[in-house]
C-alpha positions as CSV (number, residue, x, y, z in Angstrom):
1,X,0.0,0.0,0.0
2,X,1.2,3.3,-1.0
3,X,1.9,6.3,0.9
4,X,-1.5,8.1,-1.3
5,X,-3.6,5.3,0.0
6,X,-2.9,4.9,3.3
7,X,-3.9,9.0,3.8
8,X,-7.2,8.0,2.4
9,X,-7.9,5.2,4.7
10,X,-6.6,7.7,7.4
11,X,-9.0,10.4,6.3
12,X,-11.9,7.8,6.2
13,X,-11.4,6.2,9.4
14,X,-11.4,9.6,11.4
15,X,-14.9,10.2,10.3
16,X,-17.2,9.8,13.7
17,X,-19.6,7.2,14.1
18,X,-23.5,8.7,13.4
19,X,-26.7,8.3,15.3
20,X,-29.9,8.0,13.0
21,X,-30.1,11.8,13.2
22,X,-29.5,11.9,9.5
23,X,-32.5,11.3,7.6
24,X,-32.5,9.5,4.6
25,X,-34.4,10.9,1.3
26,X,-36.2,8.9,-1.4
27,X,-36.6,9.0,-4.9
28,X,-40.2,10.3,-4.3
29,X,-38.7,13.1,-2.7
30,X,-35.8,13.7,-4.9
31,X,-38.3,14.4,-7.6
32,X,-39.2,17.9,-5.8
33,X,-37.0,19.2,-7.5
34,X,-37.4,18.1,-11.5
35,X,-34.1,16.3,-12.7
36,X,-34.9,18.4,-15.8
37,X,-34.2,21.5,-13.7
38,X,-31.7,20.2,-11.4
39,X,-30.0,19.9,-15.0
40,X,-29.8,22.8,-15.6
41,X,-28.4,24.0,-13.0
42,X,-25.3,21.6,-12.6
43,X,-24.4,22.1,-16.2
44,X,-24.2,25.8,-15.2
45,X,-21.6,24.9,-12.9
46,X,-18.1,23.4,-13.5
47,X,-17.2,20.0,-12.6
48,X,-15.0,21.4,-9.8
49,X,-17.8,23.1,-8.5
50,X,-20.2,20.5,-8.1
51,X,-17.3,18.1,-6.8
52,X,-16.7,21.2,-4.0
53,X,-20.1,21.5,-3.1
54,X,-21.2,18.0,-2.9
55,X,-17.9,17.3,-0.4
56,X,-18.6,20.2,1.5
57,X,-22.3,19.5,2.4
58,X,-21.3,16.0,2.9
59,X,-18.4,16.9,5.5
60,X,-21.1,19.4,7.0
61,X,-23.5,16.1,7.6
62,X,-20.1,14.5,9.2
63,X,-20.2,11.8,6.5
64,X,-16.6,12.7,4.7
65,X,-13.8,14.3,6.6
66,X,-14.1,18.4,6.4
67,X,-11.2,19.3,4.0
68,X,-12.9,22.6,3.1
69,X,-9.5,24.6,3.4
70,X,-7.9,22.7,1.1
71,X,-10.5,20.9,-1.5
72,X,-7.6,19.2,-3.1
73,X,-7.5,17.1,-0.1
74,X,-10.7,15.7,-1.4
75,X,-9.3,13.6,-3.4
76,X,-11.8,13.6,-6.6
77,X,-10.0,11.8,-9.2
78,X,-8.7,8.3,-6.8
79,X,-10.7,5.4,-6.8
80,X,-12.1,3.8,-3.6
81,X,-11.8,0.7,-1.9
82,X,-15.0,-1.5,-0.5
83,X,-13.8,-0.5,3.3
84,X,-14.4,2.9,2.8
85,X,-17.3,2.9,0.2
86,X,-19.0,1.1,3.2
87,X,-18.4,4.0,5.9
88,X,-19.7,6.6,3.9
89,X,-22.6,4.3,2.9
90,X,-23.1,3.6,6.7
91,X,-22.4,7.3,7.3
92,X,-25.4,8.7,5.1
93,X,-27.9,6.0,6.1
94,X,-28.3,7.3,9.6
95,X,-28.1,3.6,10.3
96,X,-26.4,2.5,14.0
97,X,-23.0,1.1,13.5
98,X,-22.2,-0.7,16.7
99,X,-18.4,-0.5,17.5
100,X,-17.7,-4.7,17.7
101,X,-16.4,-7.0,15.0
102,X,-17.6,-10.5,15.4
103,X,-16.1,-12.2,12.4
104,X,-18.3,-12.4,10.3
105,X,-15.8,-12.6,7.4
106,X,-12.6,-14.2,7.4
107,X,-10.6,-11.4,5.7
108,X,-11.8,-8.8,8.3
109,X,-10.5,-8.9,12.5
110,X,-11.0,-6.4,15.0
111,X,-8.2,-4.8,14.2
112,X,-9.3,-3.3,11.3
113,X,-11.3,-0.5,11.3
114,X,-13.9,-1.4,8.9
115,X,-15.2,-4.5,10.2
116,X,-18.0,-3.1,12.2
117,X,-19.1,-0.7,9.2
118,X,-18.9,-4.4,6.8
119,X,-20.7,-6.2,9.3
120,X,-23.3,-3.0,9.6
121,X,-23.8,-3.1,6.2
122,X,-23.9,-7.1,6.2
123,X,-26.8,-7.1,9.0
124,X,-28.7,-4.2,6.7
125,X,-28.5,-6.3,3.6
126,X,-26.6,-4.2,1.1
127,X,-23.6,-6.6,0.9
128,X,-23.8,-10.3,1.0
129,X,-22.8,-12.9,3.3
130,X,-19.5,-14.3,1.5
131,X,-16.9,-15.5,3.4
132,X,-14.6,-12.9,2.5
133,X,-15.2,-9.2,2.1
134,X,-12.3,-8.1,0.0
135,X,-12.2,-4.7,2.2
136,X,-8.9,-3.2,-0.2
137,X,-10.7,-4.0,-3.9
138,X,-11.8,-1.4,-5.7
139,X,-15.6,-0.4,-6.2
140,X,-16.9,0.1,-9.7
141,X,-19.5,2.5,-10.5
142,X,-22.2,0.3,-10.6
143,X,-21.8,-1.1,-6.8
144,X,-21.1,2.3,-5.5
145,X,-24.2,3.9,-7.0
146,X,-26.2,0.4,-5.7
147,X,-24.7,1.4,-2.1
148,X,-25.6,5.0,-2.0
149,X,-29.6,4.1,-2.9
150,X,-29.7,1.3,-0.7
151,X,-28.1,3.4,2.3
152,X,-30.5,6.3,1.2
153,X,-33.6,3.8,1.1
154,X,-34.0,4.3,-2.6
155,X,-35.1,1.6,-4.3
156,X,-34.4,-0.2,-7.9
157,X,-36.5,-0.1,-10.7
158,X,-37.6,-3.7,-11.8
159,X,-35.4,-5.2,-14.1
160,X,-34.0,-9.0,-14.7
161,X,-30.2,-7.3,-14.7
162,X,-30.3,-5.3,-11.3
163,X,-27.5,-2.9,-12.4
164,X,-29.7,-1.8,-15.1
165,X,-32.6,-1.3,-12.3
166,X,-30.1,0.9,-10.0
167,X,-29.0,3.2,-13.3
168,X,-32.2,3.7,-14.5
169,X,-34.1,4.8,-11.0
170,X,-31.0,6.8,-10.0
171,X,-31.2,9.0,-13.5
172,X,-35.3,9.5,-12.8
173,X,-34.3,10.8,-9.7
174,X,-31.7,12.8,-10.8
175,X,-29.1,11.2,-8.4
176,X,-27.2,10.3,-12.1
177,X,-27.7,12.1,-15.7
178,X,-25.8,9.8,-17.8
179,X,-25.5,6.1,-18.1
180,X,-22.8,4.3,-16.6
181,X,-19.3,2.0,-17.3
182,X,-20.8,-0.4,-14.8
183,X,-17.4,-2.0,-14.3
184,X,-15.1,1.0,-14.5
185,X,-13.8,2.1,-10.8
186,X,-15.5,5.0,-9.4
187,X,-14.1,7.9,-8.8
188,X,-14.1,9.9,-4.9
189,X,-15.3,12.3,-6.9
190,X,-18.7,11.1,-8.7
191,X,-19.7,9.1,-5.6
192,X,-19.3,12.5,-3.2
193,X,-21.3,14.2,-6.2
194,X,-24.0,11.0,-6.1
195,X,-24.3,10.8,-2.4
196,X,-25.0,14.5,-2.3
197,X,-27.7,14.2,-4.8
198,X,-29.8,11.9,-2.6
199,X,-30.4,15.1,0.0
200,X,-33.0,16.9,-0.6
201,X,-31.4,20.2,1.2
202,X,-28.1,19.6,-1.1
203,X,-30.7,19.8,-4.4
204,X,-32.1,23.0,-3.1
205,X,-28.7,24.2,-2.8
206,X,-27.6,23.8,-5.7
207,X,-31.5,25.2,-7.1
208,X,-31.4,28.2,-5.0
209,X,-27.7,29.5,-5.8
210,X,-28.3,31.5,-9.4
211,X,-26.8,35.0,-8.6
212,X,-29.8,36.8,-10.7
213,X,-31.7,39.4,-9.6
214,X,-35.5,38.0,-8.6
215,X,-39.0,39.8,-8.2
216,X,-40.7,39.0,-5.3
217,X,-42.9,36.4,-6.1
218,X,-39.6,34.6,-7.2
219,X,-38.2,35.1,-4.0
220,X,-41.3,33.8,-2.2
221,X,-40.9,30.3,-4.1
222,X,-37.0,30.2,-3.7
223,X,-37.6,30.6,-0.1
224,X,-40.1,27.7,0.3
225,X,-37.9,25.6,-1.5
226,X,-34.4,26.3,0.8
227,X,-37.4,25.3,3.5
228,X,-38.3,22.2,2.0
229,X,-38.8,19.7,4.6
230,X,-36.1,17.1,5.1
231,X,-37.2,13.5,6.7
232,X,-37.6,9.7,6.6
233,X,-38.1,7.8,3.0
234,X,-40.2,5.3,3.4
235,X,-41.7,3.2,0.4
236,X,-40.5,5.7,-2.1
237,X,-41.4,8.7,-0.4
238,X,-40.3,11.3,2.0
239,X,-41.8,11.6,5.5
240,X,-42.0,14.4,7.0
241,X,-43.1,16.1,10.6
242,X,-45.5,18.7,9.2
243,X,-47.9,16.0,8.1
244,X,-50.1,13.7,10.6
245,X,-49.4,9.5,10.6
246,X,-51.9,8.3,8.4
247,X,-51.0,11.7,5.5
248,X,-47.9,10.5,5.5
249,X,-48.7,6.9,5.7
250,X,-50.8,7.1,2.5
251,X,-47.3,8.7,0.6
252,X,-45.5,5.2,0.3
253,X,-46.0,2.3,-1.5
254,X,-44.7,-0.6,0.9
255,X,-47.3,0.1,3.3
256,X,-50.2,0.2,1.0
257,X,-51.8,-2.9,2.7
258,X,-51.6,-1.3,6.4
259,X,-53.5,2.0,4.8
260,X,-56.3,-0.2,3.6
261,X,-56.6,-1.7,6.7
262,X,-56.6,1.3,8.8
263,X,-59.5,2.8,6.8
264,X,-61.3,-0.8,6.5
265,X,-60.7,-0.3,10.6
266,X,-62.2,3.2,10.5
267,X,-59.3,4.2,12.1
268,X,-58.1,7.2,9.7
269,X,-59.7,10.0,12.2
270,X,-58.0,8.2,15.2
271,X,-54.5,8.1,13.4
272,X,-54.9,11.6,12.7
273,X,-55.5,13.6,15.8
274,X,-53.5,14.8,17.9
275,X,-51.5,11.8,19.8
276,X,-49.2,11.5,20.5
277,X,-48.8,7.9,18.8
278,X,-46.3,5.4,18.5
279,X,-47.2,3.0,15.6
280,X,-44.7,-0.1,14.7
281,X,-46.3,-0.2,10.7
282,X,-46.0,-3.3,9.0
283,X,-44.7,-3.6,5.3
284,X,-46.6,-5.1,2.7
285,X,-44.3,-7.4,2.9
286,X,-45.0,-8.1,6.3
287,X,-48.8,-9.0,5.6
288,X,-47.7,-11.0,3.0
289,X,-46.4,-13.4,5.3
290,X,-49.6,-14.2,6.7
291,X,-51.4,-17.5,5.7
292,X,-52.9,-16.9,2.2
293,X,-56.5,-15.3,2.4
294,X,-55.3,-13.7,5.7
295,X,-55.7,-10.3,4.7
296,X,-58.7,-10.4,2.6
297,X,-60.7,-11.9,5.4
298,X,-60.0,-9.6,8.0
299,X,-61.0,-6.7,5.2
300,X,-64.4,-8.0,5.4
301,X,-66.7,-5.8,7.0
302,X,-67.8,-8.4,9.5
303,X,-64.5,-8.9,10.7
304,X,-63.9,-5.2,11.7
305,X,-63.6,-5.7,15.3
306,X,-60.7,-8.5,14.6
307,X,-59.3,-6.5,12.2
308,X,-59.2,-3.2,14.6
309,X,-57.9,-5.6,17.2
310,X,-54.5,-6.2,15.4
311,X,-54.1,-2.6,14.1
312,X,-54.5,-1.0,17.6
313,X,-52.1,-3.5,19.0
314,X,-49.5,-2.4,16.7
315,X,-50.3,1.6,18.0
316,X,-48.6,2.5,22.0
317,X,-50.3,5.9,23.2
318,X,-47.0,8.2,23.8
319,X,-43.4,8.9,22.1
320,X,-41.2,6.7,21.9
321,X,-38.4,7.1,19.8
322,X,-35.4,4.4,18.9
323,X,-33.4,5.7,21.7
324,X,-36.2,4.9,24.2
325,X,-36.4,1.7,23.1
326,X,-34.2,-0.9,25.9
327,X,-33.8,-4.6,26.2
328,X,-36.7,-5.6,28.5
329,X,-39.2,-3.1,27.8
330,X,-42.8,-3.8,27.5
331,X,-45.3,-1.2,26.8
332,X,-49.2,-1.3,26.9
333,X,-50.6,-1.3,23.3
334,X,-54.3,0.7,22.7
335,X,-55.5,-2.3,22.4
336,X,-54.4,-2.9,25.8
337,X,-51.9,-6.4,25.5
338,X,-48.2,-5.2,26.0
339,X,-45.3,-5.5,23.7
340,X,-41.8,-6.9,24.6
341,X,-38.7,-5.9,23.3
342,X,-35.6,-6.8,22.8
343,X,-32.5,-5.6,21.6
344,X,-30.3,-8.2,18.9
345,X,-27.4,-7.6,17.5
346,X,-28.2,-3.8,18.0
347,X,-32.0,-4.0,16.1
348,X,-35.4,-3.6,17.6
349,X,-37.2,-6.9,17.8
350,X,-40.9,-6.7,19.6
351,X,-42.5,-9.9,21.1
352,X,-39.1,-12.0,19.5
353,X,-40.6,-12.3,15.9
354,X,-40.6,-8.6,14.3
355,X,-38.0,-6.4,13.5
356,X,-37.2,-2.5,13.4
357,X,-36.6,-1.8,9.6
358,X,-36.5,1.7,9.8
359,X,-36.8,3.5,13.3
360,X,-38.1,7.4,13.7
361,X,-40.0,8.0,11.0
362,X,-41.6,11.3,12.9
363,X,-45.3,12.8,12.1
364,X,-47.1,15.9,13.3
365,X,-48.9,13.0,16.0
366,X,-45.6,11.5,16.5
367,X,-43.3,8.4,15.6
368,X,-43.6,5.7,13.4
369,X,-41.3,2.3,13.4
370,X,-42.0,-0.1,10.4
371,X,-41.7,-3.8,11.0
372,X,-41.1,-6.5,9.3
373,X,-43.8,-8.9,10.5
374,X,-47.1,-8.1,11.6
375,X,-48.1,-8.5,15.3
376,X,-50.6,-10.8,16.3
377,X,-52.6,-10.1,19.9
378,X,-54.4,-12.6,21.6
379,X,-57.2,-13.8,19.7
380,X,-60.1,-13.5,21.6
């Protein structure tokens, strides 16, 4: 290893662990701001210039190291190795990255910095479960692009060859404006510029800096969009705290099936008041698991009070954030059975059988956790 690399690996192991204060955006949301438009804008600017900015706002979310006095330090045009494509991927998913290594691959010990952030990744599901992680090879463009959307929660369009998904959902959401060399090695450069892209406060940056003179009406619209709401993607789409549980519910597509239920429930008004809540919201995927018919029986108009049952023992009256959450705690459901948790391998698991996908996802009426299994009370 040369002198050049090991300052890079320097630079990317002084970057701090994160909490899940940073809030991941979706392509839903990227779409606020047209690509078309966005566009525009970047081919305003040089290369340089979007490199600088993108790094900047990135160091400013403590994802990269801050190298602002000297840009150059940056590094643009050197490639990257899998160790530290996987800290910054850690870094903007506002994931937790507990500070052990248990070995899960052979080529990775304690001693090396980017265990934890490999096995973080690993326990998320954006890298598989090979025996060896190959921490020093290279990333080409293709996995680095794959890492940023999965760590940002945006998700692939369908297509048999799964690079071709990634490249085509990351240029409708503006994150890309070109197709890629899938196997050519990305550049520090492109993936600062890419990460960047996925914030919807970087986007209005970039909008909101033309240095021309603007009426006021003009000014009135640049300033609600340098407001724009940051928050949790979920399903495609961006939650945010201005809007009540079940508004924002209704936004994303994985929990289509829970939104049919809770108005099948007559729940809707409930959901929407004041609160505070704390719902743990199954994924489609989630009721899918359920014994075939499941789901279409409990829909039935006769079944509403089973039906309500289950949805109001997935809803806690109070806040309770991630952070609340300890191992041991039960809390008393609306419904009025309790839930259990327990803390594995540093995820949420509720009465041993459901997991914590994505924690925080705050409303006006307060906190939502989505699950991935649904939670069954006593039948009665």
């Amino acid at each position: 290893m040369n002198n050049t690399q090991k300052k890079m690996i320097a630079v990317f192991a002084a970057v701090p662990l994160l909490a899940s204060s940073i809030a991941p955006v979706g392509a839903m949301d990227l779409m606020t701001t047209t690509s078309a438009d966005l566009n525009v804008k970047l081919e305003a600017m040089t290369m340089m210039e979007i490199h600088d900015s993108a790094a900047n706002f990135l160091a400013s979310k403590n994802v990269i190291v801050d190298q602002s006095a000297d840009t150059s330090e940056y590094n643009y045009t050197s490639n990257i190795t899998r160790r530290e494509m996987l800290k910054v991927a850690m870094n903007i998913s506002g994931k937790t990255v507990v500070d052990t290594c248990t070995w899960e691959f052979d080529d990775l010990d304690s001693d090396d910095w980017g265990c934890k952030y490999a096995e973080a990744a690993l326990a998320e599901g954006y890298i598989a479960a090979n025996a060896e992680f190959r921490p020093d090879d290279l990333v080409t463009e293709i996995e680095s692009l794959k890492m940023i959307m999965q760590a940002r929660g945006i998700e692939r369009d369908a297509n048999d060859d799964w690079r071709a998904g990634y490249e085509s959902k990351a240029m409708t959401a503006g994150v890309i404006n070109s197709e890629l060399s899938f196997d050519a090695s990305a550049k520090r450069g492109n993936i600062f510029d890419r990460a960047a892209l996925t914030y919807t406060e970087f986007r209005s940056n970039v909008m909101s800096s033309e240095d021309k003179m603007m009426d006021d009406d003009d000014m009135m619209e640049d300033d609600k969009m340098n407001k724009e709401e940051d928050g949790v993607m979920v399903g495609g789409a961006m939650m945010v705290e201005s809007k009540n549980i079940v508004e924002n519910a209704v936004e994303a597509d994985n929990v289509t099936t829970l939104v049919a239920a809770v108005k099948a429930a007559g729940l809707v008004d409930t959901l929407s008041s004041e609160g505070p809540f704390t719902v743990f919201a199954p994924t489609n995927s989630a009721f899918a698991k359920l014994p075939a018919g499941t789901v279409d029986t409990l829909l039935m108009t006769e079944n509403k009070g089973q039906l309500t049952d289950i949805l109001t023992y997935h809803v806690v009256a109070g806040a309770f954030v991630a952070s609340d959450i300890t191992d041991g705690l039960e809390l008393t459901t609306v419904q009025g059975e309790k839930l259990m948790f327990t803390l594995v391998d540093g995820k949420v698991m509720i009465n041993g059988s459901a997991t914590v996908e994505i924690a925080d996802v705050k409303s006006s009426n307060w906190v939502t956790h989505v699950i991935d299994t649904v939670l069954m009370p006593e039948m009665k």
